[in-house]
LOFIVEX-511100 format. One record per residue (C-alpha): residue number from 1; x, y, z. Coordinates in pm, whole numbers. Layout:
N
<resi = NUM, c1 = X, c2 = Y, c3 = Z>
...
//
This chain:
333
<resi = 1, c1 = 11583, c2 = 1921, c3 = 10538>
<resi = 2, c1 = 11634, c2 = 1991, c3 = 10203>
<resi = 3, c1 = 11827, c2 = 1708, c3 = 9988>
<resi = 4, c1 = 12123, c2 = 1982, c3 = 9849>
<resi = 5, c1 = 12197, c2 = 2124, c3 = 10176>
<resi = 6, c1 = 12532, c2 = 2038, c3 = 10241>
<resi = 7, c1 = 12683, c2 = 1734, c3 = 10433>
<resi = 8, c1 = 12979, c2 = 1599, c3 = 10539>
<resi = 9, c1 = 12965, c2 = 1196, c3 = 10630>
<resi = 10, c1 = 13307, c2 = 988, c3 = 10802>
<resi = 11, c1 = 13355, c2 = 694, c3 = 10626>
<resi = 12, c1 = 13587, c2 = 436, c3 = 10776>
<resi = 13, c1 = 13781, c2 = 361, c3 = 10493>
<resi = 14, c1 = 13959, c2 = 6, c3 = 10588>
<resi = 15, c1 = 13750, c2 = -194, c3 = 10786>
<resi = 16, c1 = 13485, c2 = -464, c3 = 10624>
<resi = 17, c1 = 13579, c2 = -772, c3 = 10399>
<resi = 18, c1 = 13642, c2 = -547, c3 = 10049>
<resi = 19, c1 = 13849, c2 = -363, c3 = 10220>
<resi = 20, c1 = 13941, c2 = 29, c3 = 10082>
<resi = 21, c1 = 13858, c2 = -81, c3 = 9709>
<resi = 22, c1 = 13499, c2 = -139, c3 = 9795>
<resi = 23, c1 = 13471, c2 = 173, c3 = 10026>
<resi = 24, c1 = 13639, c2 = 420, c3 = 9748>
<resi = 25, c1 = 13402, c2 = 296, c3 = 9483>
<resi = 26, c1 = 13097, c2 = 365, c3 = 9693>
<resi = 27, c1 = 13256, c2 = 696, c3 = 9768>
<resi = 28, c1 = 13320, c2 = 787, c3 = 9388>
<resi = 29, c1 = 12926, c2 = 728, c3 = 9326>
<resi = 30, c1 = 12840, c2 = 876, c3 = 9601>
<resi = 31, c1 = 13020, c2 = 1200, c3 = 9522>
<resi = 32, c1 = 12884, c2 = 1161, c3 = 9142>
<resi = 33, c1 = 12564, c2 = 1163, c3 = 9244>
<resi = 34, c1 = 12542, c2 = 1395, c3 = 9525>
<resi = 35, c1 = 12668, c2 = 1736, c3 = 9455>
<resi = 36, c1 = 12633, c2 = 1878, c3 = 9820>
<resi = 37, c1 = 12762, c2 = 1546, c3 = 9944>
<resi = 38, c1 = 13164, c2 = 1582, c3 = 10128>
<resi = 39, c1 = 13365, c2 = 1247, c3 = 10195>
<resi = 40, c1 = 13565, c2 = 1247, c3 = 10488>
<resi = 41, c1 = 13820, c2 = 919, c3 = 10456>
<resi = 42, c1 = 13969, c2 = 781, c3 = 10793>
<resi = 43, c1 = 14239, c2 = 514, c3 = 10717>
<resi = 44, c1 = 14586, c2 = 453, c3 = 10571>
<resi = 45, c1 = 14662, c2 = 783, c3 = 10377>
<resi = 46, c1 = 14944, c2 = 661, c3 = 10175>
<resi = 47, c1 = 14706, c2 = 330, c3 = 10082>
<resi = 48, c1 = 14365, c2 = 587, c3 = 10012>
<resi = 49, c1 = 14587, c2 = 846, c3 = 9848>
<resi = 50, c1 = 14708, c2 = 562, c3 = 9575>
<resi = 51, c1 = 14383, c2 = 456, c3 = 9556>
<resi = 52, c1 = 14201, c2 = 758, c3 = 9500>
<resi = 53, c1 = 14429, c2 = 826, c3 = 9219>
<resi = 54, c1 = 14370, c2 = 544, c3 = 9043>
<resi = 55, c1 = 13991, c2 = 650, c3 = 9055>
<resi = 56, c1 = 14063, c2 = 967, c3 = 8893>
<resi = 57, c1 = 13958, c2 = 1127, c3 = 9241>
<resi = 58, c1 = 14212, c2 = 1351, c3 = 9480>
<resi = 59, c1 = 14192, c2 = 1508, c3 = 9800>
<resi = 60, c1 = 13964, c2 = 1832, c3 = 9773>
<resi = 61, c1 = 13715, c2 = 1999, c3 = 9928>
<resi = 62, c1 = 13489, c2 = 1735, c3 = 9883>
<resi = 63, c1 = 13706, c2 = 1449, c3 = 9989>
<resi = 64, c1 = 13946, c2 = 1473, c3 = 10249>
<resi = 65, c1 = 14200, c2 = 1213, c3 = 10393>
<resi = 66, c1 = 14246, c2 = 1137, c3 = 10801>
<resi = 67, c1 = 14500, c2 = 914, c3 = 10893>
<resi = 68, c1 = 14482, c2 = 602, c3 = 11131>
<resi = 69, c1 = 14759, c2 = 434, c3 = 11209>
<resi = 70, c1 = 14572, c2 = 71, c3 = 11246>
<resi = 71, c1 = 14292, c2 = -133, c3 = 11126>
<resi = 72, c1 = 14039, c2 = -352, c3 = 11403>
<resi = 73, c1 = 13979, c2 = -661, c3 = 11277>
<resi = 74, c1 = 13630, c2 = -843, c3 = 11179>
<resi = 75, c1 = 13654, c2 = -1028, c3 = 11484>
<resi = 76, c1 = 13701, c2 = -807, c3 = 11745>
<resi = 77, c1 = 13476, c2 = -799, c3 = 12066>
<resi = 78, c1 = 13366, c2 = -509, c3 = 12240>
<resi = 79, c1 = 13684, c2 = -550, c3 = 12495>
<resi = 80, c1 = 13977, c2 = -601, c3 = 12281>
<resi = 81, c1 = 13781, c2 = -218, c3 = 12021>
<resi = 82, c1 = 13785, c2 = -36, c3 = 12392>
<resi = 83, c1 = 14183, c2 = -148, c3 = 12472>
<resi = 84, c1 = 14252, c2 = -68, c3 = 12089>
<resi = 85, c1 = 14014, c2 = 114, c3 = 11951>
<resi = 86, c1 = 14237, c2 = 444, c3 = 11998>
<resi = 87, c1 = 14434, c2 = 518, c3 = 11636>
<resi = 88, c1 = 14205, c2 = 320, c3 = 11435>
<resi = 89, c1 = 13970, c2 = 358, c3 = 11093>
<resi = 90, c1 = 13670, c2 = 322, c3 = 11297>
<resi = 91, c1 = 13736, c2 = 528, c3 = 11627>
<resi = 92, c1 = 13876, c2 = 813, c3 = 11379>
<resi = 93, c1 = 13539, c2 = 783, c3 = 11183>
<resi = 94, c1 = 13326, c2 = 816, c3 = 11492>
<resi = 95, c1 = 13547, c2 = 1078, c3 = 11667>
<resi = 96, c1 = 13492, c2 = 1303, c3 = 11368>
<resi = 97, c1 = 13115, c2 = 1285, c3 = 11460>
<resi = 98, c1 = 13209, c2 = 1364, c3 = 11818>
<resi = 99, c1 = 13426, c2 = 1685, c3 = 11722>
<resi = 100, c1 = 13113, c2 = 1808, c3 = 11494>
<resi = 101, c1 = 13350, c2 = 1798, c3 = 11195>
<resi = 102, c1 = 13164, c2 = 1538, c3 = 11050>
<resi = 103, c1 = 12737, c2 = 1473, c3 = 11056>
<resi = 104, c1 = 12776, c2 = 1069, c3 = 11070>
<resi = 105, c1 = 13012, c2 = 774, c3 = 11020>
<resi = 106, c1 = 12997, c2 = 480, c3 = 10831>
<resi = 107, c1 = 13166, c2 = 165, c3 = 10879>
<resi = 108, c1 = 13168, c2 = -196, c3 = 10738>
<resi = 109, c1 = 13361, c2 = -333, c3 = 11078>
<resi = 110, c1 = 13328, c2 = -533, c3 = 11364>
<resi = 111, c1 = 12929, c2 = -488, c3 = 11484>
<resi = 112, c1 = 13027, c2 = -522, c3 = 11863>
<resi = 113, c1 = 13329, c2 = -254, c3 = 11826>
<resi = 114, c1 = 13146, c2 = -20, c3 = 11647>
<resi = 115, c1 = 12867, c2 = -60, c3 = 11933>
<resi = 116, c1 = 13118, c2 = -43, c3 = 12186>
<resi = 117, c1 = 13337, c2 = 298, c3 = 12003>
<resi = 118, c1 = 12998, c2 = 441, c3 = 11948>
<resi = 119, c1 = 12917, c2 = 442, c3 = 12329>
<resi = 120, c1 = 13266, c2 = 544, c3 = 12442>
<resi = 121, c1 = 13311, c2 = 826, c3 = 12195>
<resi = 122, c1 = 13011, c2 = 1000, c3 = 12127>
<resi = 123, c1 = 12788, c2 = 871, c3 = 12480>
<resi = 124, c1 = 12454, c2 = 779, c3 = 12467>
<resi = 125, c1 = 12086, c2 = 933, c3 = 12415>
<resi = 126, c1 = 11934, c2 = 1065, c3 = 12765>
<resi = 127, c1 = 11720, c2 = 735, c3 = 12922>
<resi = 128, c1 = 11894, c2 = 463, c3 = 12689>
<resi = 129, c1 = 12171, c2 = 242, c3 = 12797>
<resi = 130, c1 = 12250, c2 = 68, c3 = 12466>
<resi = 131, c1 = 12218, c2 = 117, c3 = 12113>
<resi = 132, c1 = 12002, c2 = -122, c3 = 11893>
<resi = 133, c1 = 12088, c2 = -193, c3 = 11521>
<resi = 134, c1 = 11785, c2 = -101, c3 = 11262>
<resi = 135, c1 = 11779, c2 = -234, c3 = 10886>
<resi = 136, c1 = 11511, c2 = -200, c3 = 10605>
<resi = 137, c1 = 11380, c2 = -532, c3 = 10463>
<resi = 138, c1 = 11195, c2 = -514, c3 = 10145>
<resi = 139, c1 = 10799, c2 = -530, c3 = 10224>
<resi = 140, c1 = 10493, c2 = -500, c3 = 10000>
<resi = 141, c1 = 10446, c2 = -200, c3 = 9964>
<resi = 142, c1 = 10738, c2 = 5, c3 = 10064>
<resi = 143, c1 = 10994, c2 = -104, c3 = 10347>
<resi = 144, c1 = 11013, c2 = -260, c3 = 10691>
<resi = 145, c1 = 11245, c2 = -152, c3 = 10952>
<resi = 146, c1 = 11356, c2 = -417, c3 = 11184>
<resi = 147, c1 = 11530, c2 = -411, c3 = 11541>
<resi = 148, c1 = 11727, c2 = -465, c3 = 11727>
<resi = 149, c1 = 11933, c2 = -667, c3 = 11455>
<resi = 150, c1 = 12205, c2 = -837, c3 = 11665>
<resi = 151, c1 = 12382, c2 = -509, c3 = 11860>
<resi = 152, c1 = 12172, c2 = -674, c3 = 12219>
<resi = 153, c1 = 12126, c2 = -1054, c3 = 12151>
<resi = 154, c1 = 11894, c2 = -1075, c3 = 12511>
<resi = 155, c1 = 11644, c2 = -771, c3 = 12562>
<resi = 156, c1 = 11414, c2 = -722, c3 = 12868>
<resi = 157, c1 = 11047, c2 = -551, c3 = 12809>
<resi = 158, c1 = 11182, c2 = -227, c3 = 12914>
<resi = 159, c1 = 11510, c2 = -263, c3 = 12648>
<resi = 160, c1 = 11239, c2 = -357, c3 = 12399>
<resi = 161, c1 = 10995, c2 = -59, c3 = 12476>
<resi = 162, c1 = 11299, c2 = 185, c3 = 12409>
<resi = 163, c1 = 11345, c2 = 17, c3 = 12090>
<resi = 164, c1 = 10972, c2 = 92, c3 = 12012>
<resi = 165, c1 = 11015, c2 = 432, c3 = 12079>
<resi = 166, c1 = 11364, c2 = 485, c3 = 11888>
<resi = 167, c1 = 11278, c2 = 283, c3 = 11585>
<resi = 168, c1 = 10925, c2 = 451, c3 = 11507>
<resi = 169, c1 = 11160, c2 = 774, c3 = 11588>
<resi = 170, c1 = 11410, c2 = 700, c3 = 11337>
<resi = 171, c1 = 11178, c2 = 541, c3 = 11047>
<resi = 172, c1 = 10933, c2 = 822, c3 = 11137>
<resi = 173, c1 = 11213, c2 = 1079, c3 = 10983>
<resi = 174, c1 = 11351, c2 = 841, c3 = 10730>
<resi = 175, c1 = 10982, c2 = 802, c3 = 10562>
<resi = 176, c1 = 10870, c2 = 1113, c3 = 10651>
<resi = 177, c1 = 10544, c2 = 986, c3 = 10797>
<resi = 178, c1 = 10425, c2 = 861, c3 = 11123>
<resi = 179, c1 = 10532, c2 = 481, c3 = 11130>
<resi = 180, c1 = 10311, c2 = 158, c3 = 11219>
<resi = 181, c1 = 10497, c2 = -32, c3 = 11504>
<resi = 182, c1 = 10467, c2 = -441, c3 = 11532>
<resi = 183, c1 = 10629, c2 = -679, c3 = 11849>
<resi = 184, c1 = 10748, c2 = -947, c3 = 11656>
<resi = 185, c1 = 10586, c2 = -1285, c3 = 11863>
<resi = 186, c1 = 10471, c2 = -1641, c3 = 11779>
<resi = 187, c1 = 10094, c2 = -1518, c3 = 11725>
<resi = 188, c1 = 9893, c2 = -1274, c3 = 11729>
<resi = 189, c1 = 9699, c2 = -1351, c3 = 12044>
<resi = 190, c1 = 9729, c2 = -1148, c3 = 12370>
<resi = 191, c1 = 9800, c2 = -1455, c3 = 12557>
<resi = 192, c1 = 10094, c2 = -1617, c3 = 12320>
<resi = 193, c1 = 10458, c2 = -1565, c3 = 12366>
<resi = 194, c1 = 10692, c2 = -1526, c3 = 12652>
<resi = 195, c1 = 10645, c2 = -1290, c3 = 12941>
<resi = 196, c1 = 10878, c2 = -1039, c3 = 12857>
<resi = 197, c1 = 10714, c2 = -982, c3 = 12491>
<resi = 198, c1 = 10359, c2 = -939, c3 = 12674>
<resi = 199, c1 = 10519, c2 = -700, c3 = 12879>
<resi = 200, c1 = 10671, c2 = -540, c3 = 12630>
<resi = 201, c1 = 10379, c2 = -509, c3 = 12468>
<resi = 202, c1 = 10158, c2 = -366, c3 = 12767>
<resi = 203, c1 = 10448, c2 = -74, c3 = 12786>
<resi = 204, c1 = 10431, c2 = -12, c3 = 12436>
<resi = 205, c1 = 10049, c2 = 25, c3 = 12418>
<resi = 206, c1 = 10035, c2 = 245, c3 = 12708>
<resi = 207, c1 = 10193, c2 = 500, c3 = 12444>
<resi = 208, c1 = 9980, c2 = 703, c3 = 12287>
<resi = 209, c1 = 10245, c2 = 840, c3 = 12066>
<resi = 210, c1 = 10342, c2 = 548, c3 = 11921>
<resi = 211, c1 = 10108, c2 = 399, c3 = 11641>
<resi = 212, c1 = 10114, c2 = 32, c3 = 11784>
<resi = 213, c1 = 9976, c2 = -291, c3 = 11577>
<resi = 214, c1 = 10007, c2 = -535, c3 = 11823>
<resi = 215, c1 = 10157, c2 = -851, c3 = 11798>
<resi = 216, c1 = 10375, c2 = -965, c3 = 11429>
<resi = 217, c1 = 10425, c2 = -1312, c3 = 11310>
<resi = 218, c1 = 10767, c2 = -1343, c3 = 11118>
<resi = 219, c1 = 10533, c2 = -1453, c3 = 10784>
<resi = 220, c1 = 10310, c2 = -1116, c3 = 10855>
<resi = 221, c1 = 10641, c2 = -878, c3 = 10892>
<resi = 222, c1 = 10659, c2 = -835, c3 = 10482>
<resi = 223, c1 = 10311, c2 = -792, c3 = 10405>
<resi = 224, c1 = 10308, c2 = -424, c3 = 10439>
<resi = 225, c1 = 10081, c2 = -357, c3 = 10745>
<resi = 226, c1 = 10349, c2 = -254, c3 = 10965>
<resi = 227, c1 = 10696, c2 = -33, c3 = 10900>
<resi = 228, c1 = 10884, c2 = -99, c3 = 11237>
<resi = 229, c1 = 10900, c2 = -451, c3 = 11405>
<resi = 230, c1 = 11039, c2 = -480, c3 = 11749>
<resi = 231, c1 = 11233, c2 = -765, c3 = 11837>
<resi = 232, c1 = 11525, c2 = -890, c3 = 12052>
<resi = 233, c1 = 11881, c2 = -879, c3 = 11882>
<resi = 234, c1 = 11874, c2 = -1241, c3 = 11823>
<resi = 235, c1 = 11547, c2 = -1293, c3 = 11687>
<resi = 236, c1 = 11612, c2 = -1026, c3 = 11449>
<resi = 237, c1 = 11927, c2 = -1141, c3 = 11329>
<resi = 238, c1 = 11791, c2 = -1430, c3 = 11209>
<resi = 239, c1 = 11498, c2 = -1277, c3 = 11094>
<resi = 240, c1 = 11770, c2 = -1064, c3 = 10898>
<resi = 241, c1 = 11984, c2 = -1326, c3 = 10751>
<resi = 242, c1 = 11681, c2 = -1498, c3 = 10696>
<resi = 243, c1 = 11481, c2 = -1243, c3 = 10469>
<resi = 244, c1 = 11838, c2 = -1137, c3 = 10291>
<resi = 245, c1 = 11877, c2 = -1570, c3 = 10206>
<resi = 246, c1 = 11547, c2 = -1620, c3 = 10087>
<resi = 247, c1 = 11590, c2 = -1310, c3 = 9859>
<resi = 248, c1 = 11882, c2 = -1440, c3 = 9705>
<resi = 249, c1 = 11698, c2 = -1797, c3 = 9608>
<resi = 250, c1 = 11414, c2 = -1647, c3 = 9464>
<resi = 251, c1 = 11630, c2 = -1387, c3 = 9239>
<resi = 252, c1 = 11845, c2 = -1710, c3 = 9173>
<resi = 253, c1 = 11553, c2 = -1951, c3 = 9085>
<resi = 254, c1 = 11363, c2 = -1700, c3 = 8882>
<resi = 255, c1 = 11670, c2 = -1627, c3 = 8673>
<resi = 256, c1 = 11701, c2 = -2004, c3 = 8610>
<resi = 257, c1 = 11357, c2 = -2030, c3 = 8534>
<resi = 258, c1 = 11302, c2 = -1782, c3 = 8271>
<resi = 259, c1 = 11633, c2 = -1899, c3 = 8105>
<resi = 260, c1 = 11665, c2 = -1852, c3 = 7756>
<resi = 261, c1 = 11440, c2 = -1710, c3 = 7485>
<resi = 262, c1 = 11186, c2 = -1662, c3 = 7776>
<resi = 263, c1 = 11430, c2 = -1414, c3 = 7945>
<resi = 264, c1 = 11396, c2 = -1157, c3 = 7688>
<resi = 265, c1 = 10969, c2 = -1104, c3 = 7742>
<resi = 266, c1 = 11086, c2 = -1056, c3 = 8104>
<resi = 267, c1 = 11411, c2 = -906, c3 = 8137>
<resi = 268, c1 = 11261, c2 = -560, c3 = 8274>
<resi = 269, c1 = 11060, c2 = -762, c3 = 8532>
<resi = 270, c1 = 11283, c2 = -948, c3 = 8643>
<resi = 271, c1 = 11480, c2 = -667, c3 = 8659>
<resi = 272, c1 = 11254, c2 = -459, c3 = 8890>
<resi = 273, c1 = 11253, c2 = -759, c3 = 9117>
<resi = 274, c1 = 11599, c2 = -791, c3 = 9148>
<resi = 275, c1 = 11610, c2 = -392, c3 = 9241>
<resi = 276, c1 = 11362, c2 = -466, c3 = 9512>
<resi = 277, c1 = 11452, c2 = -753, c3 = 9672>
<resi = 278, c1 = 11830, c2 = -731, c3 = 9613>
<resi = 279, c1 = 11988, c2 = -721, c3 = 9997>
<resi = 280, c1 = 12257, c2 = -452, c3 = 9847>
<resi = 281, c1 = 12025, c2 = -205, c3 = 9758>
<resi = 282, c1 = 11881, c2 = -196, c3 = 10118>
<resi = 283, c1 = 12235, c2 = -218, c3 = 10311>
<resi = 284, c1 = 12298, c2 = -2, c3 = 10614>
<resi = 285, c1 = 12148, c2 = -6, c3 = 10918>
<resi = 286, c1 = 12152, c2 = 291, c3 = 11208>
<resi = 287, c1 = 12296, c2 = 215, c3 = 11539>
<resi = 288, c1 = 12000, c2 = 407, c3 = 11719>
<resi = 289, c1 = 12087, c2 = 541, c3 = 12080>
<resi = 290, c1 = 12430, c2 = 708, c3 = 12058>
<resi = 291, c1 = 12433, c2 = 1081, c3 = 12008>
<resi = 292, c1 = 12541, c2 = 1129, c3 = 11694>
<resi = 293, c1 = 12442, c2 = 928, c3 = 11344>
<resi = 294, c1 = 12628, c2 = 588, c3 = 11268>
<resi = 295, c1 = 12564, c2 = 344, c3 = 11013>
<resi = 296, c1 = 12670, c2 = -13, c3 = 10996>
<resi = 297, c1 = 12740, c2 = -136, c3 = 10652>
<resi = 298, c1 = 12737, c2 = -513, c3 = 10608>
<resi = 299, c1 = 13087, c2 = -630, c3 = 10646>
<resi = 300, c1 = 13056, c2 = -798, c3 = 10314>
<resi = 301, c1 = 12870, c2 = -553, c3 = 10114>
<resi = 302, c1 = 12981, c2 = -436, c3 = 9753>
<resi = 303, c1 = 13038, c2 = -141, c3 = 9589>
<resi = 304, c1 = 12665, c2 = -123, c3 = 9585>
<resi = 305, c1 = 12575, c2 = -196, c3 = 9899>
<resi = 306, c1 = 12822, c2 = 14, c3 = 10108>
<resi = 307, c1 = 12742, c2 = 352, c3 = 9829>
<resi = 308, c1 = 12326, c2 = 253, c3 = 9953>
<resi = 309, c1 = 12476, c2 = 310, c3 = 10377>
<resi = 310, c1 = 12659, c2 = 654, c3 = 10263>
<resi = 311, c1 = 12290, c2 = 775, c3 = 10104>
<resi = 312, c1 = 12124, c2 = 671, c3 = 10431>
<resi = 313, c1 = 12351, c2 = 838, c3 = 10610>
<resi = 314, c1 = 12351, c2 = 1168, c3 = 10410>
<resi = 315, c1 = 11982, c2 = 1095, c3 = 10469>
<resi = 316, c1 = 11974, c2 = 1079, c3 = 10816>
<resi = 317, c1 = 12187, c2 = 1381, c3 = 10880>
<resi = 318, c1 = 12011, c2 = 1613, c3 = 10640>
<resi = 319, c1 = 11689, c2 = 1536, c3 = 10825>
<resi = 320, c1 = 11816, c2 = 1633, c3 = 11215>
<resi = 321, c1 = 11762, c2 = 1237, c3 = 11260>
<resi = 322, c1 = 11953, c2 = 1310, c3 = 11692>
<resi = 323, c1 = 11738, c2 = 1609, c3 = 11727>
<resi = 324, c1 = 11387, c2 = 1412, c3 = 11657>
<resi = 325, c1 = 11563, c2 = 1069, c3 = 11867>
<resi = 326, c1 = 11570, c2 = 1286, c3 = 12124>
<resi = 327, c1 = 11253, c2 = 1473, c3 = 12148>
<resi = 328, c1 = 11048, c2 = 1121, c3 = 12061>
<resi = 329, c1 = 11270, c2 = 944, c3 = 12355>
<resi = 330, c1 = 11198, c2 = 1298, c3 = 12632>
<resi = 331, c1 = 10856, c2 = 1221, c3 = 12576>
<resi = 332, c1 = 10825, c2 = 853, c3 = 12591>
<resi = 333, c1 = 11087, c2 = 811, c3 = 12815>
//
């Protein structure tokens, strides 16, 4: 799909730790640098009206206001989002993806009641019963896509199989090229790891339309061989947190290091490193299975960070990202 064709995204306004500030901000770049992009905002309307004006930005065509009468908090559990999910940012952001008004929704709240809205509002893909969380992670060469990321902290072989199939789906349209798939294990031998990752593995070679690698080690998932690892929810996590940690010490260190008259001979260097392996510029990560395009924005993400999962949304939705999920999942399924 062509990048100007025009898109409207649903972004819940309220939820995540910055609150609307942080949200608006992203939305004001986003707008600035996407002229076919349109805003939908789903929260307080007398609170996002205020804002906006103090960001030199009103209600338009481009940008229009939705009103929710209540926020969900960082903490809530699937449960408590499905008893009050109804009237909030987030269930207004998704249900304008359900009506069609609206080609995705982004939101920096709760991870297990956006998981659990997403399923209740818009149902699920045909053959999957819950949705997996995928992220980019700087690599080598390009970028690695990792899931599931936390949305299913226990996966079976078949539950990992289906996220085989959705992530090389998804990264296949992101990238625009058919993807390499890894199982994230503790070797690369046929014979090491639990039995459900050897299963897993046996499923996912037994597809021929998946381009499978075999076997990952977490210190092999950077080095650019592979663009999709597979892994349960909570070995990804940490994998996650992990990678995003790590990236901050380095950045950190190497600032320290090349302190002082030094920094100057390597400003631009370290400035392309910083741009690389900076967790902000990477933020967002698709909640793969439900029928229509969500995004999860880190709950703590900047202005930055939350503007990057409103581009991969946009991104997602210009390139039919449900339409391909569900011809990939009809045939491996």
């Amino acid at each position: 799909m062509s990048a100007d064709l025009q898109v409207c995204v649903a972004v819940d306004a309220m939820s995540g730790d910055g609150g609307p500030e942080v949200a608006l901000g992203a939305v004001c770049q986003a707008l600035e640098e996407d002229a076919s992009l349109e805003i939908d905002l789903v929260g307080d309307k007398a609170v996002l009206h205020e804002l906006l004006g103090k960001m030199r930005l009103h209600e338009s065509s481009r940008v229009g206001l939705v009103g929710s009468r209540h926020v969900l908090p960082m903490d809530a559990d699937p449960a408590r989002a499905l008893r009050c999910g109804q009237g909030s940012s987030m269930q207004g952001a998704l249900e304008r993806v359900g009506s069609g008004t609206c080609a995705a929704a982004v939101s920096g709240g709760s991870t297990g009641a956006l998981m659990a809205l997403s399923r209740h509002v818009l149902g699920m893909l045909p053959g999957i019963e819950r949705p997996a969380l995928m992220a980019a992670l700087p690599a080598r060469n390009a970028l690695v896509w990792a899931l599931d990321l936390g949305a299913n902290v226990g996966a079976d072989a078949r539950r990992l199989y289906e996220f085989a199939c959705m992530g090389s789906a998804a990264a296949g349209v992101i990238s625009g090229r058919q993807p390499a798939v890894g199982l994230l294990n503790i070797g690369s031998e046929a014979s090491k790891g639990p039995d459900v990752v050897r299963e897993a593995a046996r499923l996912i070679k037994s597809n021929r339309n998946l381009n499978y690698q075999g076997f990952v080690e977490a210190d092999e998932v950077f080095d650019g061989r592979i663009d999709v690892v597979v892994c349960d929810g909570f070995a990804g996590n940490v994998l996650l947190k992990c990678a995003e940690g790590m990236a901050r010490f380095m950045l950190a260190r190497f600032r320290e290091e090349v302190s002082g008259w030094r920094a100057g001979l390597v400003r631009r260097a370290v400035n392309r490193l910083h741009d690389k392996l900076d967790p902000c510029r990477h933020n967002g990560a698709p909640l793969l299975g439900a029928r229509g395009i969500v995004i999860k924005s880190h709950g703590s993400a900047c202005q930055q960070g939350f503007l990057s999962a409103i581009q991969l949304a946009a991104l997602e939705a210009r390139r039919n990202l449900i339409p391909e999920l569900e011809e990939a999942l009809w045939v491996s399924l």
